[in-house]
Every structure is written in structure tokens, then in C-alpha cells.
C-alpha positions as MATLAB code, in Angstrom:
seq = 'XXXXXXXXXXXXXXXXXXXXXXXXXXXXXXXXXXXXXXXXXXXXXXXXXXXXXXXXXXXXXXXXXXXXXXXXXXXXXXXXXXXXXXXXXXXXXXXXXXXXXXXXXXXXXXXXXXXXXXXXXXXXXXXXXXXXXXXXXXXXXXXXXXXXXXXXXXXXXXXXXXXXXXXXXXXXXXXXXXXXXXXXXXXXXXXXXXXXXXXXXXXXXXXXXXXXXXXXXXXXXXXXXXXXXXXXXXXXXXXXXXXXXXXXXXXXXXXXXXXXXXXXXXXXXXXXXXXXXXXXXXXXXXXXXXXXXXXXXXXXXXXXXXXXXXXXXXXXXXXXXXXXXXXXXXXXXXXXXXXXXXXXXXXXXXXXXXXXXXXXXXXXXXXXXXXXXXXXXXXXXXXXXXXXXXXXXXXXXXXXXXXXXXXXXXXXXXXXXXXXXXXXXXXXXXXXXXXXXXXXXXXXXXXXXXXXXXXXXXXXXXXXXXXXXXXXXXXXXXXXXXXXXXXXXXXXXXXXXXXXXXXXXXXXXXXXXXXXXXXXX';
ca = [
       0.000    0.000    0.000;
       1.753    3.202   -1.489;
      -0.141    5.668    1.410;
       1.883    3.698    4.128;
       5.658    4.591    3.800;
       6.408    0.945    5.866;
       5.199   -2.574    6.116;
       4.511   -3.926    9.584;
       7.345   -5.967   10.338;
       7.029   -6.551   14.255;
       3.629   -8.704   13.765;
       3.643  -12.039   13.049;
       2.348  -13.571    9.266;
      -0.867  -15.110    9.325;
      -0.558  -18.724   10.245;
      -0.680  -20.778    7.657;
      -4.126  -23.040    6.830;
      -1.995  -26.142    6.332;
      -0.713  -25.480   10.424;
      -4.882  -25.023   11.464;
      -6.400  -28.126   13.680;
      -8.730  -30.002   11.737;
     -12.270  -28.873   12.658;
     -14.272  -31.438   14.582;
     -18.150  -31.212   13.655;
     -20.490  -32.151   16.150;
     -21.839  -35.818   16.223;
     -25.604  -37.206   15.880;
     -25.576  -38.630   19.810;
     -25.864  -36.513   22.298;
     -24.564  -38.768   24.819;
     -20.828  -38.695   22.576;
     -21.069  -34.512   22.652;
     -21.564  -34.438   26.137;
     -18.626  -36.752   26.853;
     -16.267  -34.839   24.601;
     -17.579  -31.446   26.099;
     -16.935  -33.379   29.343;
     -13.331  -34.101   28.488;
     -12.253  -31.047   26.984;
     -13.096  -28.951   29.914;
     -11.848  -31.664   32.223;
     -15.365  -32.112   34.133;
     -15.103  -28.610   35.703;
     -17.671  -28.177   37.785;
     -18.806  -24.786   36.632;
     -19.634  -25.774   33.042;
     -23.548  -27.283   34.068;
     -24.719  -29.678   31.581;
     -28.710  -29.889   32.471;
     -30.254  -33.030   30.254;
     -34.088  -32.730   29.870;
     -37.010  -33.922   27.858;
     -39.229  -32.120   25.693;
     -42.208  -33.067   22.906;
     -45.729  -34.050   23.401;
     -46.502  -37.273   22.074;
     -42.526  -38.563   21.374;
     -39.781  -37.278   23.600;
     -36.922  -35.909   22.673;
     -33.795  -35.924   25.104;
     -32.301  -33.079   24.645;
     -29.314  -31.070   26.690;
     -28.611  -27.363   27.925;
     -24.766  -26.163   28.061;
     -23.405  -22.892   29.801;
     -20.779  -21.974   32.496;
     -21.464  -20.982   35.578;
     -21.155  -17.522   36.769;
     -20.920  -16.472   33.120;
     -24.435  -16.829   32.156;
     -27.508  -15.019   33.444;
     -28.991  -18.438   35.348;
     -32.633  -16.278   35.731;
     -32.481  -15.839   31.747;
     -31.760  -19.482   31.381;
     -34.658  -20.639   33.455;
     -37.260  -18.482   32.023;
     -36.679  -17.950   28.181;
     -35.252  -21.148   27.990;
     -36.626  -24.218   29.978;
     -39.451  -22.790   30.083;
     -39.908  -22.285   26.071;
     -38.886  -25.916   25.882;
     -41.279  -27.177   28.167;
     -44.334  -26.074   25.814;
     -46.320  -29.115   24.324;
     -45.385  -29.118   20.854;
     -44.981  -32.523   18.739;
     -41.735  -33.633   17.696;
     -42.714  -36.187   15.514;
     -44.227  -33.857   12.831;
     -42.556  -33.846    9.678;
     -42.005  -30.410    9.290;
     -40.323  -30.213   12.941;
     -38.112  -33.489   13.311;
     -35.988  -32.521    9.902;
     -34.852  -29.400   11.152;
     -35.128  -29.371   14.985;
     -32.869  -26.771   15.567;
     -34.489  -24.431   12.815;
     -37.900  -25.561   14.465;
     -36.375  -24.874   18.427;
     -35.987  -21.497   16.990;
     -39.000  -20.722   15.569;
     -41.603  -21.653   17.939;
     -39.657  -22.151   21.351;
     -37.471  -20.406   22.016;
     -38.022  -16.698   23.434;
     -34.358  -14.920   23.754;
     -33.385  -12.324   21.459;
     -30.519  -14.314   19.945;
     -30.038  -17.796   18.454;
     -27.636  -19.163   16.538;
     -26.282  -22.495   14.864;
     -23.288  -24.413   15.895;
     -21.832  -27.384   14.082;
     -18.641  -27.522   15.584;
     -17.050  -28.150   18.712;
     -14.456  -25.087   18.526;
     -17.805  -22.781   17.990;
     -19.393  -24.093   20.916;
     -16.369  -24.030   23.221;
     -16.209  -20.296   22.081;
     -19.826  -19.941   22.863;
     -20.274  -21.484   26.672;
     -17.125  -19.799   27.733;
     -18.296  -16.233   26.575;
     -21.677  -16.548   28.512;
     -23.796  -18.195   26.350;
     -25.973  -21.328   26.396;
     -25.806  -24.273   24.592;
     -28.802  -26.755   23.107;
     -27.585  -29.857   21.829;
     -30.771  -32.289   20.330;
     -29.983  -36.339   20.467;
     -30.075  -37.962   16.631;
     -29.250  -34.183   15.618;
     -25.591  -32.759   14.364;
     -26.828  -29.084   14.545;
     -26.818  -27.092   17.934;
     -27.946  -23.636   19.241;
     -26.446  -21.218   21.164;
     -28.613  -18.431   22.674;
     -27.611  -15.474   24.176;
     -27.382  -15.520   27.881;
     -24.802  -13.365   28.788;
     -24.386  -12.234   32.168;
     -24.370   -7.906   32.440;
     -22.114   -7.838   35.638;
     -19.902   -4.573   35.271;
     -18.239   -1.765   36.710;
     -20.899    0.823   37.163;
     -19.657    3.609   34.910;
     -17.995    6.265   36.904;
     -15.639    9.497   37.176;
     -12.264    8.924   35.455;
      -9.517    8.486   37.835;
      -6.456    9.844   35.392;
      -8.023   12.139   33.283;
     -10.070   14.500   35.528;
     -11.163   17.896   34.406;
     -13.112   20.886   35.805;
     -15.751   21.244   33.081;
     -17.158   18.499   31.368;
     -18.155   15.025   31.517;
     -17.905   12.625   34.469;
     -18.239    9.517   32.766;
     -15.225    7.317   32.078;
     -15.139    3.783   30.279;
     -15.383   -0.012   32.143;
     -14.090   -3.029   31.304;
     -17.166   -4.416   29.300;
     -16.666   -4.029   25.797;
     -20.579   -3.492   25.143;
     -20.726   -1.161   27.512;
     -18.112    0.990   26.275;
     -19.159    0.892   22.552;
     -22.713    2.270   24.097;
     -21.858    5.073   26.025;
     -19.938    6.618   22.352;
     -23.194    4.999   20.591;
     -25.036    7.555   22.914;
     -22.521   11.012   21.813;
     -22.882    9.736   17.839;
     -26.641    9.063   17.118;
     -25.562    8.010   13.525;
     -26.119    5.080   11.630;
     -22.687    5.574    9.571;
     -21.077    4.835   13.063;
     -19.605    1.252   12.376;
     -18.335   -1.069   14.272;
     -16.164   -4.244   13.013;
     -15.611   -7.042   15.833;
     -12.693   -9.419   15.805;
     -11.247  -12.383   18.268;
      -7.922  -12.178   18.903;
      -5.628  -14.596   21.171;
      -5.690  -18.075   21.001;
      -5.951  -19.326   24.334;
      -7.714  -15.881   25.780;
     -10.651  -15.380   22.569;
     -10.705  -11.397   23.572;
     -13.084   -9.508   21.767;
     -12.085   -6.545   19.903;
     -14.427   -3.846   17.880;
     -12.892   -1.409   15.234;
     -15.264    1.753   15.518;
     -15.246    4.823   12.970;
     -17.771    6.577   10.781;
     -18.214    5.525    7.815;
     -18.003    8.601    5.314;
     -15.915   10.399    7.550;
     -12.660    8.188    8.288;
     -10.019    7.244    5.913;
     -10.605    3.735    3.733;
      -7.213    3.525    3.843;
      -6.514    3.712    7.041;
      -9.340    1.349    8.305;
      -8.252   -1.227    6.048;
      -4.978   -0.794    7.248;
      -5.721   -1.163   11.268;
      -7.934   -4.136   10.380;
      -4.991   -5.869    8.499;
      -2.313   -4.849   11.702;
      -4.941   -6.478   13.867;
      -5.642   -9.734   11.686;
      -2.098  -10.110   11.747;
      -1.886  -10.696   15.481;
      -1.131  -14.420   16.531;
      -0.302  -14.798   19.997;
      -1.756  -16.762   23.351;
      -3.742  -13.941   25.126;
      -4.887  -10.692   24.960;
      -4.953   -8.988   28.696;
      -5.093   -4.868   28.049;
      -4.859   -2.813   24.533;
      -1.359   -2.205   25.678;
      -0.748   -6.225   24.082;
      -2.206   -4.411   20.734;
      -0.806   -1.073   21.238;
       2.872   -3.352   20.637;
       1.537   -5.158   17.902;
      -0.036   -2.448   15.506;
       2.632    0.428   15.697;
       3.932    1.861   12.892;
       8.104    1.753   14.972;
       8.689   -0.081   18.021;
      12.030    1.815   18.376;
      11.244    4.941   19.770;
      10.529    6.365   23.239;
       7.019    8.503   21.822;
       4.079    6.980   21.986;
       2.434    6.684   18.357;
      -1.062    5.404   19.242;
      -3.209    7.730   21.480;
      -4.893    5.849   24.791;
      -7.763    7.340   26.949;
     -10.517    6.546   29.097;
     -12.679    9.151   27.938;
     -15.862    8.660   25.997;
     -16.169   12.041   25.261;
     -12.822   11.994   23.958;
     -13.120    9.089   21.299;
     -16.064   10.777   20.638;
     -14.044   13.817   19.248;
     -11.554   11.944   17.729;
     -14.201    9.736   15.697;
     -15.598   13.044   14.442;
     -12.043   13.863   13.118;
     -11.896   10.791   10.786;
      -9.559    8.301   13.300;
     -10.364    5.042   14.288;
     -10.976    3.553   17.657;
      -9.967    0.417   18.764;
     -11.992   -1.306   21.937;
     -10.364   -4.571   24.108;
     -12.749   -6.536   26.100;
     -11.629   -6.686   29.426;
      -9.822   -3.002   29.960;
     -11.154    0.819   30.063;
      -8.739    1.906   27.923;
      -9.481    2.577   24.540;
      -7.057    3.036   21.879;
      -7.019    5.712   18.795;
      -5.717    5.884   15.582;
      -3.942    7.489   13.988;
      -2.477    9.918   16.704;
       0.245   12.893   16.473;
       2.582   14.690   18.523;
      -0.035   17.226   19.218;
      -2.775   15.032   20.221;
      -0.734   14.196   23.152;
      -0.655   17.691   24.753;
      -4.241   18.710   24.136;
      -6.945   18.212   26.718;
     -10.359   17.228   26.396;
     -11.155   20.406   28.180;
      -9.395   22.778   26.037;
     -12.634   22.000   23.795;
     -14.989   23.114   26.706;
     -13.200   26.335   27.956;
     -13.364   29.563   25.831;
     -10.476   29.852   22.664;
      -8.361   32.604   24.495;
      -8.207   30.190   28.197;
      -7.302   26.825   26.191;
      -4.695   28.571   23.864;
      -3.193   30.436   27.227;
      -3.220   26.816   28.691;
      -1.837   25.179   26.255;
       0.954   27.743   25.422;
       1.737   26.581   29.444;
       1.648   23.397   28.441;
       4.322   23.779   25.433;
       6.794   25.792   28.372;
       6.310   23.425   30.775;
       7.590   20.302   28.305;
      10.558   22.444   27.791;
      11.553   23.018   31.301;
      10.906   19.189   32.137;
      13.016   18.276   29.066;
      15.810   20.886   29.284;
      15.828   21.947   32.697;
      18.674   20.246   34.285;
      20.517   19.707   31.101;
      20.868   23.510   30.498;
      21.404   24.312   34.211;
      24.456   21.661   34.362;
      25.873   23.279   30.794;
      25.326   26.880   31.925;
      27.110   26.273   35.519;
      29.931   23.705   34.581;
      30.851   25.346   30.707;
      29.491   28.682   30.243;
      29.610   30.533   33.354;
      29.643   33.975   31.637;
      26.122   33.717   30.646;
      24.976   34.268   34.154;
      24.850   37.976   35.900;
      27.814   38.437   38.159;
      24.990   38.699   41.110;
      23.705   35.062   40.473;
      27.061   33.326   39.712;
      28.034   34.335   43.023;
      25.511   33.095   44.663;
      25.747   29.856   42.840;
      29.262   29.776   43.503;
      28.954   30.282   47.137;
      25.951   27.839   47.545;
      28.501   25.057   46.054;
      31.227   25.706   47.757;
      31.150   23.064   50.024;
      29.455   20.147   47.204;
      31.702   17.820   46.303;
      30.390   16.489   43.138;
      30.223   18.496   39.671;
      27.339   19.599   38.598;
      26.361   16.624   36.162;
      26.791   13.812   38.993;
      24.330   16.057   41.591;
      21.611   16.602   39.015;
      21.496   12.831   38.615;
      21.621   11.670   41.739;
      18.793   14.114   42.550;
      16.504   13.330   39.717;
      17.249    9.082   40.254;
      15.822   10.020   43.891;
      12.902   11.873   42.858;
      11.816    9.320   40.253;
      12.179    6.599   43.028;
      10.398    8.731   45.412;
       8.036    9.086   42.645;
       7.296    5.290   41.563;
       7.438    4.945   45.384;
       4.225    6.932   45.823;
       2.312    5.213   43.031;
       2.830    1.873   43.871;
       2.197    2.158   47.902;
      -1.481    2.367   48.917;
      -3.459    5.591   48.287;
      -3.816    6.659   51.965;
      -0.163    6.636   53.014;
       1.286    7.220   48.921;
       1.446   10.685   48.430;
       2.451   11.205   52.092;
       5.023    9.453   51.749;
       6.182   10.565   48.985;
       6.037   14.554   49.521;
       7.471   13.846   53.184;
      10.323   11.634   51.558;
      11.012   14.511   49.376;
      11.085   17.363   51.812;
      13.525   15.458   54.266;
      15.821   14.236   51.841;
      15.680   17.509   50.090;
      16.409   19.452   53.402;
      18.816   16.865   54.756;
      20.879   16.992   51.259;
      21.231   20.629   51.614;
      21.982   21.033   54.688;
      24.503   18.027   54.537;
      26.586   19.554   51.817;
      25.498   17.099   48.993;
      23.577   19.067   46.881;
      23.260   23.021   46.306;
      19.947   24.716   46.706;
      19.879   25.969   43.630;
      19.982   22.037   42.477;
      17.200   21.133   44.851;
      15.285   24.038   43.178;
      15.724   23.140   39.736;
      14.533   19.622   40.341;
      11.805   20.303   41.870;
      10.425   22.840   39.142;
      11.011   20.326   36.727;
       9.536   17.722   38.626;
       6.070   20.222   38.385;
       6.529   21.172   35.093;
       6.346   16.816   34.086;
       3.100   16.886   35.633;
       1.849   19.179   33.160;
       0.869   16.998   30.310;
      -2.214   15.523   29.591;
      -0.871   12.234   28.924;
       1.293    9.655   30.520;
       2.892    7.914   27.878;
       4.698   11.488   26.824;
       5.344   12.292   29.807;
       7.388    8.918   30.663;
       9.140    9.736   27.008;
      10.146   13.292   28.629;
      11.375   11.380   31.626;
      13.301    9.499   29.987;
      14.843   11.941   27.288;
      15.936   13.696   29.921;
      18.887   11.535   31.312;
      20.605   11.592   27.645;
      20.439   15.435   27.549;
      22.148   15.408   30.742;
      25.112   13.225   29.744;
      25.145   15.526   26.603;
      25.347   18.533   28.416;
      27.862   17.334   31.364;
      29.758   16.132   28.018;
      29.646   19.217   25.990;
      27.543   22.126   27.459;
      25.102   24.023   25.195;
      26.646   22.291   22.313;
      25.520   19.084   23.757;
      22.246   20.053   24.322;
      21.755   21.460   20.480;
      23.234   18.529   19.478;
      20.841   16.091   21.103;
      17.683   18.541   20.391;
      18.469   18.280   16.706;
      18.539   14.700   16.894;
      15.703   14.708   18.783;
      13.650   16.432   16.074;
      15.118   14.122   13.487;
      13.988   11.504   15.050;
      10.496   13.242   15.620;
      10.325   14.432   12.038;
      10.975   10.600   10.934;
       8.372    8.991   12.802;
       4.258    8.259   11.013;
       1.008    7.072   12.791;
      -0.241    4.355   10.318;
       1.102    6.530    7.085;
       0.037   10.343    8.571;
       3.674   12.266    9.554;
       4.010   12.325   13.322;
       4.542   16.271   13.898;
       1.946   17.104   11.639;
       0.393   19.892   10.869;
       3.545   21.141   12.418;
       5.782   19.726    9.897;
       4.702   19.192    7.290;
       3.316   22.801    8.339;
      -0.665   22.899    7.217;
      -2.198   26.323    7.682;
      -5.339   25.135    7.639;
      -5.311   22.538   10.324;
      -3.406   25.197   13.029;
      -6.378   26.333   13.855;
      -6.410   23.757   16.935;
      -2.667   22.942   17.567;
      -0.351   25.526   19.611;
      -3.354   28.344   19.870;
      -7.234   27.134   19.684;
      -9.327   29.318   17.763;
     -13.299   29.669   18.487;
     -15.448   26.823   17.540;
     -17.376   28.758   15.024;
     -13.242   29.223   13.238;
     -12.927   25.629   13.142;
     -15.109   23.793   10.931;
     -12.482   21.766    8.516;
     -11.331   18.652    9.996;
      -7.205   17.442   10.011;
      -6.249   17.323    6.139;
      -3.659   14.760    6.284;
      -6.383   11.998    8.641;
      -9.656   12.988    6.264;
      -9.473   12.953    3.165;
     -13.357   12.603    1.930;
     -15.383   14.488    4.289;
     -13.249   17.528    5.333;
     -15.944   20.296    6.287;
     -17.455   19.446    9.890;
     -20.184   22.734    8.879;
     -20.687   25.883    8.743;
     -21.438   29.040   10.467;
     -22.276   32.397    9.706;
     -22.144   34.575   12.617;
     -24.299   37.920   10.560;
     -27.790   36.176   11.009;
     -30.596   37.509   11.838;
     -32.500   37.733   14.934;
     -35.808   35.562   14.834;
     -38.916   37.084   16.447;
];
């Protein structure tokens, strides 16, 4: 595909059909199904296998199969013994060729049936909540749709909080995510494609985007990535996240995550794609750009002129987390004469008794605070962040005081520290943490001309990197005029009616607005 600039090459190949298990169809007696069903799941006690007759005038011995704690036992009992108990006579002609057709069409009451022939089909089925109806003398089965709703209750999101908007955050159901972005897009173009991935796990996955809207390519594309997945289980999106990115070698995150409804929401409207794992409240996006990562869901809600004053804070605040110590260790070890004579003394005098340059005392103070840091997220929430802002206050104090570390150190590190917190997202914010060692060594190395050094690699590197095909620092570079409407500054929503050129290609007006209209009377 000539729109993508590289082939996946860190997921597997499809496997091979000549490697596939031979598919084992289900047999005409019902006493040989159960006994393989039996086997396979090694008689575990929560997969209930209820036998029971049914017909009027000849019986039929018939058998019910669903787990345990998966399936909704109340729907079970009503909408399905119950349908089977009615009086209806199995030895018509009509009904004893096609029982399970038949089962369906006057018995049964749930909202879904299907056939099963095979024994892979039904595993697939009982152990994903559904039950089971296998008919003696009969090769055909049905499952019926029995699933259990037992979820998290949807509630406020717990890393992405904001002061204005809305307080509703995904769970780990997979239906009841895709609803609660069915209720923001009332549109029947909103399309969702399902696939099972893992082998031993069978974890649901949906591929949502708007039809008319998103990029053929691009959907195409994510649906290949994902089809090319072969691998035991499927736990979190982070197992797909690894998969389906476009380089594996870098420390920026290339596929957006949130918890957000109201989010994917946005981004849907945009033209990307959204990818949903059963099982975890994190929802994935693609594609996604360096800017995406710094922008809030609330810049959106706030007026234009208090989201572009935030976000110009944001933009400062990566640079003093990134550059911070780097430029303080070059400035104080190599280029002294760029300081006022006022502060260099000072600096001078607060390190006089410090035995360790410049470049070994910024380390050793950020290695603390990102152990103090980890520290405080893994301990429990009541004693976590006291412990952590207590750890950092004594061993900042006691540093000083000992003669380790300068004030002016301590002072640094802890604005930088803030200025990490600033971003929207984790996963940039661990790249920032981690950049930041190398431009240390760079600048304890070489000074400023370290630090230029490693910033122009660093936007080499930035420059070089796509989001399934779409350049990484776009609309920066390539610079699009049209699309900075909502990058560094956000203009009024009345400004910004075109959607990102480079992700939508088909549909690229969102609407229009004409602000000289009339009054109605």
C-alpha cells in the first residue's frame, strides 16, 4: 500500500491453513457430545450440563450447556426451559428434519439464536456466557444469548479529571463501552467491526469509525495490523498497542490511549479510528500525532483565548521538564559567563562546600525523585502521596543542609519535577522522563553544544516517525495552515469547521457558520 511509507514488520504472518487443527463437527448422539464437552473442559464443575425432555406425544432428550457464573442463570430458566417445556410434537414432519431451525422458531423466546456445528464454535460460545442446546439424533446445535451484564458501574475517570465536562469514564465491558460513544454519535454511519484475537484468551475486539468520515485507507490498514496478530492472550490494549505500531524503536508513543468517551467521541468526528479490548477501560485511537498528546479534552470546553493560554503553558512546561537540568548543568559547569555576576556568586557560594560536579548532583537528585516518585504510586493511596512529599522534603532538606547538593539544584529539580506533571498524557510524559537523562550526559559532556546537538537529533527523530502513514509532527511539519487552527493556539469553535487534512481525506468540512444572522422574532 503506497499511502503507508512501511510494512509492519514486528507482527507475526498469518498462520498458515496447512498449520490449522482439523475442525471437529459435532456428532448425531448426544450422549458422545456431552462426553467430549466433558473431556475437553476436564469435568469442571462450573460448566452445568442440564439433560431434559421435551415433545408431546414422542420425547426428545435433549441437553442445555453454559458456564457458571458467566451466564444469566434467571435468563436461562425463564426464556429457555421454560420455552422448551411447551407441548409441541416432535414427531411432525415439518419439525423433526430441522429441529434446531424448528427450536428457533416456535420455542425459544431470547433475542438471539444461533447455529453451531462444531465443537471449537461451541467451546467459544459457553465460555463467553452463552448457552448451549444440543438435540440427540441431531448434528446441529444452538447457542442463545445468555450473557451475564455484571460490570463496573460507569464512573468518574480516575487519570483524566477535568473541571468542566463530563464525568463519565469507560469499564471493562466491551458493550458497555461501545454504548456510552453509541449515545454522543446518534448516527447510523457509526460502524463497528468485531474481531477475536488470542488463542488461548478469545478477547473480543471492535474497530469503531464513521463511515463517510474516516479514511478507507486507514481502516483497512488497522484491520490488516490487527488480523495479523497471533499470539496466546490478549490482557489490556497495551498487548495491541505493541503489535499495531507503525516503529517499536522509539521512546514517543504513536497510538493515542484514553478513558474518555467524550474523547473518542471527538476523535471519531475527526476521521480516526478507535480500537476497543474486552476486558480493559482503555481505549485506543488511531492514527495519533505529537499534538494530540498535549491537548486536553477540556481545552474544547473552555473559551479559545483560556485553552490557547493553557496550552501555550503546556508547550513551556515540556521544555523546562526536558531541558531543565541539562541547560542548568551546561550553563554552571561550561558557560559561566552567561549568568549575571549577582547570580554566579551566589551559585558559587551555595557550592562551595558540594563535592560532586554539577552533572553527577543533578542525577543523583533526579534518580531520587523518580524513586520517590514510583514509590508513591505503587504504595497504597492513603499513606502514597504522604510518603512521597514527606520523603522529598527530608531528603531535600537533609541533602542541603549536609553539603550534597546546592539549593539551587534542589530548586531546579523540583520545578522540573512540576513542570512533568503538566501533560495531559502519561505515555509522553514517561518519554520526557526518559529523554531527559541523555540530555544530561550531553550537556555534562559538551555544554550548550551538547544540548543542540541532542535537540536536533531529537527532532530528526520526531520528524521521521508516522502514525499508520500520517507524519508524526503534523500539521507542524509538514506545516498545514489550515489545520493550526487547533494545535499551539485554539481558535473559536465557530473558526474551526475543517477537519485534520492529512487523517480525512473525503469528508473535510465538519459545517458551517455564519455569525451575521438575523435575529428571529
Amino acid at each position: 500500500m503506497s499511502f503507508f511509507r512501511k510494512s509492519i514488520s514486528n507482527s507475526p504472518e498469518p498462520k498458515d491453513s496447512s498449520t490449522t487443527t482439523e475442525t471437529l463437527y459435532l456428532h448425531t448422539e448426544l450422549l458422545e457430545n456431552i462426553k467430549k464437552i466433558k473431556e475437553a473442559t476436564g469435568n469442571s464443575n462450573d460448566v452445568v450440563i442440564r439433560e431434559m425432555q421435551i415433545g408431546k406425544s414422542e420425547k426428545l432428550l435433549i441437553a442445555i450447556i453454559y458456564t457458571d457464573g458467566l451466564a444469566d442463570k434467571t435468563v436461562i430458566t425463564d426464556f429457555i426451559m421454560k420455552s422448551l417445556e411447551l407441548d409441541i410434537d416432535i414427531s411432525s414432519d415439518s419439525i423433526s428434519k430441522k429441529v434446531s431451525q424448528s427450536l428457533k422458531d416456535y420455542c425459544l423466546t431470547v433475542g438471539d439464536a444461533k447455529d453451531i456445528t462444531d465443537f471449537k464454535t461451541l467451546y467459544s460460545a459457553i465460555l463467553n456466557g452463552e448457552s448451549v442446546i444440543l438435540v440427540d439424533g441431531h448434528s446441529v446445535g444452538i447457542s442463545a444469548s445468555t450473557k451475564h451484564a455484571k460490570d463496573r458501574a460507569v464512573t468518574e475517570p480516575t487519570t483524566e479529571s477535568v473541571i468542566r465536562g463530563p464525568r463519565e469514564a469507560f469499564t471493562e465491558t466491551l458493550r458497555t463501552n461501545t454504548a456510552l460513544i453509541r449515545r454522543k454519535i446518534k448516527d447510523p454511519n457509526l460502524w463497528i467491526v468485531s474481531r477475536i484475537v488470542g488463542r488461548v484468551t478469545q478477547t473480543d475486539i471492535a474497530i469503531m469509525y464513521i463511515s463517510g468520515i474516516a479514511n478507507d485507507k486507514i481502516v483497512e490498514e488497522v484491520l490488516s495490523r490487527v488480523d495479523r496478530i497471533d499470539i496466546d492472550g490478549i490482557l489490556e490494549s497495551g498487548y495491541i498497542e505493541e503489535f499495531i505500531q507503525d516503529n517499536s524503536f522509539t521512546l514517543f508513543p504513536t497510538i493515542y490511549s484514553t478513558e474518555r468517551p467524550d474523547v473518542i467521541a471527538a476523535e471519531l468526528l475527526e476521521g480516526r479510528v478507535a480500537i476497543f479490548v474486552d476486558g480493559t477501560p482503555i481505549v485506543l485511537i488511531v492514527p495519533a500525532l505529537f499534538t494530540t498528546f498535549i491537548q486536553s479534552a477540556e481545552d474544547h470546553y473552555q473559551r479559545a483565548d483560556v485553552s490557547s493560554l493553557i496550552r501555550i503553558l503546556r508547550y513551556v512546561g515540556i521544555s523546562i521538564a526536558l531541558l531543565g537540568p541539562s541547560l542548568y548543568i551546561s550553563i554552571t559547569t561550561f558557560h559561566q559567563e552567561m549568568l549575571p555576576t549577582p547570580m554566579l556568586i551566589s551559585i558559587a557560594s551555595q557550592r562551595e562546600g558540594v563535592p560532586f560536579p554539577a552533572f553527577v548532583e543533578a542525577l543523583g537528585m533526579e534518580l531520587a525523585f523518580e524513586i520517590l516518585r514510583e514509590a508513591g504510586l505503587r504504595m497504597p493511596r492513603t499513606i502514597g502521596p504522604a510518603v512521597s512529599i514527606v520523603g522529598t522534603l527530608v531528603i531535600g532538606q537533609a541533602a542541603v543542609e549536609a553539603g550534597i547538593v546546592s539549593a539551587a539544584m534542589v530548586i531546579v529539580v523540583s520545578i522540573t519535577a512540576i513542570c512533568s506533571f503538566l501533560f495531559p498524557s502519561y505515555a509522553l510524559s514517561n518519554a520526557i522522563r526518559i529523554l531527559r537523562f541523555p540530555l544530561m550526559i550531553l550537556a555534562g559532556m559538551f555544554g550548550l553544544f551538547g544540548v543542540v546537538i541532542g535537540m536536533i537529533a531529537l527532532t530528526l527523530h520526531l520528524c521521521s516517525l508516522r502514525s499508520f502513514g500520517v507524519p508524526y509532527m503534523s500539521p507542524l511539519a509538514p506545516f498545514i495552515p489550515s489545520d493550526q487552527k487547533d494545535t499551539i493556539l485554539r481558535f473559536p469553535r465557530w473558526a474551526q469547521l475543517t477537519r485534520p487534512r492529512l487523517i480525512n481525506k473525503k469528508n473535510a468540512t465538519s459545517g458551517t457558520f455564519h455569525k451575521n444572522t438575523k435575529k428571529r422574532k
